[in-house]
C-alpha positions, 0 to 999 in steps of 0.5 A: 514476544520480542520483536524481529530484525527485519534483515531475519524476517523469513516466509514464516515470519513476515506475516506475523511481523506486518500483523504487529505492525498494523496492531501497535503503530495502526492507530496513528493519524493517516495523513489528515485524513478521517482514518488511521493508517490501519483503518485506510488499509483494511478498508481498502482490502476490504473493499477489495474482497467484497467486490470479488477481486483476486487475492493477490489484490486483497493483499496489495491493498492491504499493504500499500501504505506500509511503507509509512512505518519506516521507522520499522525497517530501519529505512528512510529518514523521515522528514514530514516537510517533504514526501517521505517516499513511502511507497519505496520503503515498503516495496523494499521490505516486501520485495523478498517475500511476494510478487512484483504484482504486490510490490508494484502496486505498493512501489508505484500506488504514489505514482498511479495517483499522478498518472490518473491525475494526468489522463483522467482529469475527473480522477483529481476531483475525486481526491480529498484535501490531504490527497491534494496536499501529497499530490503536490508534495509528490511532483503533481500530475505527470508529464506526457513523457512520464505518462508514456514510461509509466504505461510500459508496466506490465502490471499498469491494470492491478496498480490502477486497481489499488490506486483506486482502492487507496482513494476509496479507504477513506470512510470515518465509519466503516466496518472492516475486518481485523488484519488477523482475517486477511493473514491467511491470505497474505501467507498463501501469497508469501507462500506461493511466491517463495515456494513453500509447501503447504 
């Protein structure tokens, strides 16, 4: 089957063409860390759907790093010298089909990590040496100013949630589910949020 445009993508196709994605491109090396992309992904849904969260956080943590494929989008040029911004690509791809619930999680996940690093200085010695390593890369802590901005998201709680989930989906050797377990969910989100009928 061939590929699809992703300027054709519809609420019918979108979830077939992310699973695609995490099938051929969820092998590759996430960043340094002990996982690939795929395997940090479904580990934090996973430990999401364990810990009893909503869907709609399932499905955001299962995607919020999909913007490191932005080869797929046609999107953003890559340059491994500098933060890719990543999270911006991927919110653009996803915004047409969920809610801004999803999309800020996945827009703001990079920023999150500054503002925790800046209010809760215990959150920086959770984090691992490539996390250090983007965390420079991405501006450092934020600033008392950027703080005070960043609060007024209405969606502050759910993206600190999956900023969380993101830090904990780093195990060599945990057992996840494949994408295919969590694409009804992620279709029931897509669904909802574009109004299409059961």
């Amino acid at each position: 089957m061939s590929r699809p445009d992703p300027a054709t993508l519809t609420p019918q196709t979108i979830v077939a063409f992310l699973e695609d994605i995490f099938e051929r491109r969820g092998g590759e090396e996430y960043l340094g860390e002990p996982v690939t992309m795929a395997e940090h992904m479904l580990q934090g849904a996973t430990i999401a759907e364990k810990n009893g969260l909503p869907e709609i956080i399932i499905v955001a943590a299962l995607l919020h790093d999909i913007g490191h494929f932005t080869s797929e989008f046609g999107t953003f040029r890559i340059d491994d010298t500098e933060d890719r911004h990543h999270e911006e690509a991927g919110a653009e791809v996803l915004e047409a089909f969920f809610p801004s619930l999803v999309t800020d999680c996945v827009r703001y996940h990079v920023a999150a990590k500054r503002y925790l690093c800046a209010t809760k200085p215990e959150y920086y010695n959770r984090l691992s040496e490539a996390s250090i390593h983007s965390l420079n890369l991405q501006g450092g802590p934020m600033s008392a100013e950027e703080v005070a901005a960043f609060e007024q998201n209405p969606n502050l709680k759910e993206i600190i949630q999956v900023r969380y989930l993101d830090e904990a989906g780093k195990h060599a050797d945990m057992e996840t589910p494949p994408f295919s377990h969590f694409a009804p969910m992620v279709q029931r989100i897509v669904d909802a949020h574009c109004g299409v009928t059961p």
